[in-house]
C-alpha positions in Angstrom: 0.0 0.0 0.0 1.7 3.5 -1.0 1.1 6.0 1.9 -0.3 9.5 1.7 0.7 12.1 3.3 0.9 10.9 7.1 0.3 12.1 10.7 1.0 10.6 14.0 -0.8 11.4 17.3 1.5 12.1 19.8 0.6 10.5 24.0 3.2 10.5 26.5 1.8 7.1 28.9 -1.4 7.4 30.7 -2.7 6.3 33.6 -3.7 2.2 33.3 -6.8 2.2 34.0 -8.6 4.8 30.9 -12.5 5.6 30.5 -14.3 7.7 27.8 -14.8 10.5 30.0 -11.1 11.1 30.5 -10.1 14.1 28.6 -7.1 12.1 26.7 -9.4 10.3 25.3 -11.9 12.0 24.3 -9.4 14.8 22.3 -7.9 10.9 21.1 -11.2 10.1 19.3 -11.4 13.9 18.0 -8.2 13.4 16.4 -9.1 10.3 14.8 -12.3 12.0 12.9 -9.7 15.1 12.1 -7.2 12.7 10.6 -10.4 10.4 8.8 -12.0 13.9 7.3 -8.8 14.8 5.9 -8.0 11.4 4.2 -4.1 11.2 5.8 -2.4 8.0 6.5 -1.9 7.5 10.5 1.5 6.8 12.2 0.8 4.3 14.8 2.6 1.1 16.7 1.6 -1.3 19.6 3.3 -2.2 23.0 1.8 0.4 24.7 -1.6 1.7 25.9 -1.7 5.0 23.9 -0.5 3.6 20.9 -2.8 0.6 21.3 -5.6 3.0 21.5 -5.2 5.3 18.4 -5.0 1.8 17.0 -7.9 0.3 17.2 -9.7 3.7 16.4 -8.3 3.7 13.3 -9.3 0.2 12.3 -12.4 0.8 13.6 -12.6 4.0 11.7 -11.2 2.0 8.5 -8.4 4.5 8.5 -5.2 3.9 6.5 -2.6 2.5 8.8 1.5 2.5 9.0 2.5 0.7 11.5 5.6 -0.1 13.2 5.7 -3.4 15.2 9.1 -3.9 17.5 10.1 -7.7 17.8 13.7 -9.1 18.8 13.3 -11.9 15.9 11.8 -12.1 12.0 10.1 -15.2 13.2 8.9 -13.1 16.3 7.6 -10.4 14.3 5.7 -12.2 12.0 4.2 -14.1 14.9 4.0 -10.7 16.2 1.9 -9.1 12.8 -0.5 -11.7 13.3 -1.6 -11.4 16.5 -1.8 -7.6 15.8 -3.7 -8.2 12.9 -6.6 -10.5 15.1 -6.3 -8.2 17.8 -7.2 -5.0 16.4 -9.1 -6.1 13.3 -6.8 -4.8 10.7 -7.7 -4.8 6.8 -4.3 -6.2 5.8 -5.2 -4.0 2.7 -5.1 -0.4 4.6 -2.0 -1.7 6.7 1.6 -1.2 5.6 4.0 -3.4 8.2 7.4 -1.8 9.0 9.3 -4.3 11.9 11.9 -3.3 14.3 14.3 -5.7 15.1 18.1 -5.4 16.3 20.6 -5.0 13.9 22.6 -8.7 13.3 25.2 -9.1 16.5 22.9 -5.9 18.7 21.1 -7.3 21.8 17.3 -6.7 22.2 16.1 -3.9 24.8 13.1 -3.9 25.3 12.7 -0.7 26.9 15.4 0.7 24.2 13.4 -0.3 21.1 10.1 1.1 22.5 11.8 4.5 22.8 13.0 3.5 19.0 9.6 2.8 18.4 8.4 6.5 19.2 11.8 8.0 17.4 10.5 6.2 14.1 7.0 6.8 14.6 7.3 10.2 14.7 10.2 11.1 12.0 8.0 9.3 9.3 5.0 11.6 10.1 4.6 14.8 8.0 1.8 16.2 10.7 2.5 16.1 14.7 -0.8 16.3 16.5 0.2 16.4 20.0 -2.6 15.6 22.8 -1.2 15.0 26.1 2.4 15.3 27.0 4.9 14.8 29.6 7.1 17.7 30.2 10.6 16.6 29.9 9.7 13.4 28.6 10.8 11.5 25.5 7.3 12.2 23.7 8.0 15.8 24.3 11.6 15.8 23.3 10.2 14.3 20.0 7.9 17.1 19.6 10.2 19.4 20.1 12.4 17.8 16.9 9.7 17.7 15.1 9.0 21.5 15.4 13.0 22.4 14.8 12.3 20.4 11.4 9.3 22.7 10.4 6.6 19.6 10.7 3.2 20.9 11.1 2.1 20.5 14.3 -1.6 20.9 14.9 -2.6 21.7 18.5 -6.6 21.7 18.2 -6.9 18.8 20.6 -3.8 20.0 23.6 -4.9 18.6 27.0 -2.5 19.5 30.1 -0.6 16.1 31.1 -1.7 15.2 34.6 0.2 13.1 36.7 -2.0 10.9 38.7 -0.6 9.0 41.5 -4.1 7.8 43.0 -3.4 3.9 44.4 -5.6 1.3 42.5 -5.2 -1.3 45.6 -7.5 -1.0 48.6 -8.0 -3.1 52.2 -11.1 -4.2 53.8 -11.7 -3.7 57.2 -13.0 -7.3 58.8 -15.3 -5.0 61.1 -16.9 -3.2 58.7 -17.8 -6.6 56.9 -22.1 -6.9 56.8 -23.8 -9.6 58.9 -24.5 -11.1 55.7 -21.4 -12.1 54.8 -20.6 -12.8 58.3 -23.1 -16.0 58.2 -22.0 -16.9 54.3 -20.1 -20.0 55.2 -18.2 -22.5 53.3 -21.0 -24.0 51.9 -20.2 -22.7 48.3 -17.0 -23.2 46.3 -16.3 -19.2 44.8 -14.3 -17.8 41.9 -13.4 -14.6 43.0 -12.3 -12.2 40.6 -10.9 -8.5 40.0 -10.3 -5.7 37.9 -8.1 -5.8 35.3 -5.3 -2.8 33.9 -6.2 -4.1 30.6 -8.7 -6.1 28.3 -10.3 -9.7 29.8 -8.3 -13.1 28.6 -10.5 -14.2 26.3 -10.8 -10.5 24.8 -9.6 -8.7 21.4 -7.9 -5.8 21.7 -9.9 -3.5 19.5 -13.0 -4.9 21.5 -11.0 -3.3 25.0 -10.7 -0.1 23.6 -13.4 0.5 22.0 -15.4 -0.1 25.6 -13.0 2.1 26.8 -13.9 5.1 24.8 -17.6 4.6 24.9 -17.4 4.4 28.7 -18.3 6.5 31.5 -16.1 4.7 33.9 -13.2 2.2 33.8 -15.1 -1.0 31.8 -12.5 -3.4 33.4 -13.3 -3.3 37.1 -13.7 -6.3 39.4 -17.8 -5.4 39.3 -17.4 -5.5 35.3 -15.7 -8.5 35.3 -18.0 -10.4 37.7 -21.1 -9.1 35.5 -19.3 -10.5 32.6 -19.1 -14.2 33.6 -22.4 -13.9 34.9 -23.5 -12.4 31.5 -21.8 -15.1 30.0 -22.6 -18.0 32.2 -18.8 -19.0 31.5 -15.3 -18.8 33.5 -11.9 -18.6 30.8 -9.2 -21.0 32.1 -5.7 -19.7 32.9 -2.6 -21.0 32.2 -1.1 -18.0 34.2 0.7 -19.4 37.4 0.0 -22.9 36.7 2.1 -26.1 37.3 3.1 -27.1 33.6 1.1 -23.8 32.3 -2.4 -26.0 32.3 -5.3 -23.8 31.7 -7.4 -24.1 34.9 -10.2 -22.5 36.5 -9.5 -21.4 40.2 -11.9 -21.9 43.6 -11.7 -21.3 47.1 -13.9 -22.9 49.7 -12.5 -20.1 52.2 -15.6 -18.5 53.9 -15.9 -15.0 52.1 -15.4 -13.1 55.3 -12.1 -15.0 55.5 -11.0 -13.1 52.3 -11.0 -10.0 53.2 -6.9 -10.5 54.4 -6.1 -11.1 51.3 -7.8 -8.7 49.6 -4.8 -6.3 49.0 -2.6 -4.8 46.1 0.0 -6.7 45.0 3.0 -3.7 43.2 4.4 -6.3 41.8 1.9 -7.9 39.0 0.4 -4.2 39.5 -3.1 -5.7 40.3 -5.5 -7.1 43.5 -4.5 -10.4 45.0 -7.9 -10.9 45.6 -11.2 -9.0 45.4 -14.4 -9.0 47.0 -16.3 -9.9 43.2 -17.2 -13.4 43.0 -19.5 -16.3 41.6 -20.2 -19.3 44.0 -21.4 -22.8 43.3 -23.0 -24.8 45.8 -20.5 -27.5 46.8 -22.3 -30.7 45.5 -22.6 -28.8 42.3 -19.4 -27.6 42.1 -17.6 -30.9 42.4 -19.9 -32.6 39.8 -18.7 -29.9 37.2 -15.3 -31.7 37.4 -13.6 -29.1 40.5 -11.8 -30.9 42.9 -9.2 -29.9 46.0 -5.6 -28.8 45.2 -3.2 -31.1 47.0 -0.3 -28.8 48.7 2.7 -29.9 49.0 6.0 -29.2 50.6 9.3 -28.6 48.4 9.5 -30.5 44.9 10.4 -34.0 46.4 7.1 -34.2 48.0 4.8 -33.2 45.4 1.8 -36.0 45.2 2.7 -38.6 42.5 -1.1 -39.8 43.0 -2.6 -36.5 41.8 -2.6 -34.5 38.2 0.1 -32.0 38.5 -2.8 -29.4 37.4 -4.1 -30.5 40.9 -0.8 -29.9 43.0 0.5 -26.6 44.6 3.7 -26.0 46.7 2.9 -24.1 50.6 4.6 -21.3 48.8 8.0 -19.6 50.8 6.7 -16.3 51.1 2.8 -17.0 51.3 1.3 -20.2 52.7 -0.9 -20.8 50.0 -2.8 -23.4 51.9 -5.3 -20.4 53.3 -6.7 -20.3 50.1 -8.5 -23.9 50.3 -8.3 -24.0 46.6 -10.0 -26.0 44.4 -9.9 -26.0 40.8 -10.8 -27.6 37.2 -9.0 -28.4 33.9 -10.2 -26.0 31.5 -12.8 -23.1 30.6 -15.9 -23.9 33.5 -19.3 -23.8 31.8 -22.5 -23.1 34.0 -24.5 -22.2 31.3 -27.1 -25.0 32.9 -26.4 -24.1 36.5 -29.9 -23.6 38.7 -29.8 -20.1 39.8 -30.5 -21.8 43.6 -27.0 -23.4 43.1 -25.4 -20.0 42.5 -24.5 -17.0 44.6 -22.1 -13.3 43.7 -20.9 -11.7 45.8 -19.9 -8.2 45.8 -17.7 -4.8 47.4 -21.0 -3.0 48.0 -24.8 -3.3 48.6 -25.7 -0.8 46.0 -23.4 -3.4 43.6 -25.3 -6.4 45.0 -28.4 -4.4 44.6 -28.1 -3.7 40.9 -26.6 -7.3 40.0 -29.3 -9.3 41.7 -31.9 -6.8 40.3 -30.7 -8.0 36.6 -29.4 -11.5 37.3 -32.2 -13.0 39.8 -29.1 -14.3 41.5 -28.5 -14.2 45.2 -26.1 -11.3 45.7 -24.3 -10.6 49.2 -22.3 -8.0 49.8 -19.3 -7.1 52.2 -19.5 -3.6 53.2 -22.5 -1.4 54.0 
């Protein structure tokens, strides 16, 4: 595909958890339509949240695309192309493919070829539109080039950069909990799940950010993501943490009020341990959908040789993972047939329980007032 004359849309990084009502990405989307109306090719990559963003706008907006796609390997980048390509939707058509790779002998930095990334995103562009920018920061440094080499730079859309600091992770006081969940027992295996700083396992990319943009709030939250296996009648297995990567589907028969120590942020993965969102099965139920007890071991010499390794879990070092009671099944769970008296959500708040009972007819308790 020849390209047009080109612009890029310039974001230093954003906060990780976006809505439509943030003022980013509104003036985002307004750019978008500016660059449509005016038939220019758009500069764009992936890697990173803003980038990913003006991406799927512009598929979505069948807007010509160059795009640059950073990969240590030609066998990683091709792998790499097609991903993008199911992710966002692309029309192979309106896309032209440049790779970024290390030159022969030149180690791969990650965090060196993103900056790289940025550099050649925006020294291919004719137009700089500039939205919201970091002072001092590479994306601003690039701007600045840009000017010194007479690009067009088209402020319409400017926004001040804000730097927001507000922590994501939160506690729950065990005394605050409601007698309801108080006398919720063990009776019930529960998935509990949380918000995510990005788009749901089982969910394309361009699908993400477009709920992103129409939203009010962040579409990703732990209440979101409880409503969508509800919705769905459906939990995706994870391979994420599991003994030889198995795809599983996690329980706990820990009491719900029992939780609530473990409900905290964890820096590291940048998400909740645990939160109070989840979808129980009545016991009886849950084991004849396949779920049975993790067996914990100590050290790998002890590990059960009479149990699937799916099935086995070390104490942990750190964390005694045994508090969890964990059960768990091989594969995606379907309770697409489930009784709704076999079922019960739990959730943060009453006004959350409320409104999810209200639409589900499922039993909804919830932990604070």
């Amino acid at each position: 595909m020849q390209i047009q004359r080109s612009a890029a849309i310039l974001l230093s990084q954003q906060p990780l958890r976006p809505c439509g009502a943030d003022a980013w990405v509104k003036q985002t989307r307004n750019a978008i339509m500016w660059v449509k109306a005016n038939s220019l090719t758009l500069r764009s990559s992936v890697g990173m949240q803003t980038w990913e963003l003006v991406t799927a706008l512009a598929s979505s907006e069948k807007i010509p695309l160059a795009l640059v796609i950073p990969a240590p390997t030609e066998q990683e980048y091709w792998q790499t192309r097609g991903e993008v390509v199911r992710q966002f939707a692309l029309d192979e058509t309106m896309v032209t493919f440049r790779g970024l790779r290390p030159d022969e002998g030149e180690e791969y930095d990650k965090h060196k070829f993103m900056q790289e990334r940025d550099r050649l995103v925006v020294r291919n562009a004719d137009v700089l539109a500039p939205l919201s920018i970091r002072p001092g920061g590479l994306m601003s440094r690039l701007l600045d080039g840009g000017r010194s080499e007479g690009k067009p730079i088209i402020g319409s859309w400017k926004v001040a950069y804000e730097f927001r600091d507000e922590p994501l992770g939160y506690s729950i006081d065990k005394t605050e909990l409601t007698e309801e969940i108080r006398r919720c027992g063990d009776e019930y295996l529960v998935h509990w799940t949380r918000g995510f700083s990005g788009r749901w396992p089982t969910e394309r990319a361009i699908d993400y950010y477009l709920a992103v943009v129409r939203s009010q709030s962040y579409p990703r939250s732990g209440y979101d993501s409880l409503r969508h296996i509800v919705r769905r009648r459906k939990i995706a297995a994870s391979s994420r943490n599991m003994p030889d990567h198995t795809p599983t589907v996690c329980f706990s028969a820990l009491p719900p009020s029992e939780l609530t120590p473990l409900i905290r942020w964890r820096a590291r993965h940048r998400q909740m341990s645990f939160e109070p969102y989840g979808i129980g099965l009545e016991r009886e139920y849950a084991l004849s959908l396949g779920l049975a007890p993790v067996r914990y071991y100590i050290g790998d010499k002890d590990r059960p040789p009479d149990a699937p390794v799916w099935l086995t879990q070390s104490t942990g070092v750190i964390t005694d993972w045994r508090q969890e009671k964990e059960y768990r099944c091989r594969g995606d769970l379907d309770f697409y047939d489930a009784p709704k008296d076999k079922l019960i959500c739990y959730c943060r708040t009453r006004e959350e329980a409320r409104r999810l009972q209200e639409v589900t007819g499922i039993r909804t308790v919830a932990f604070m007032p």
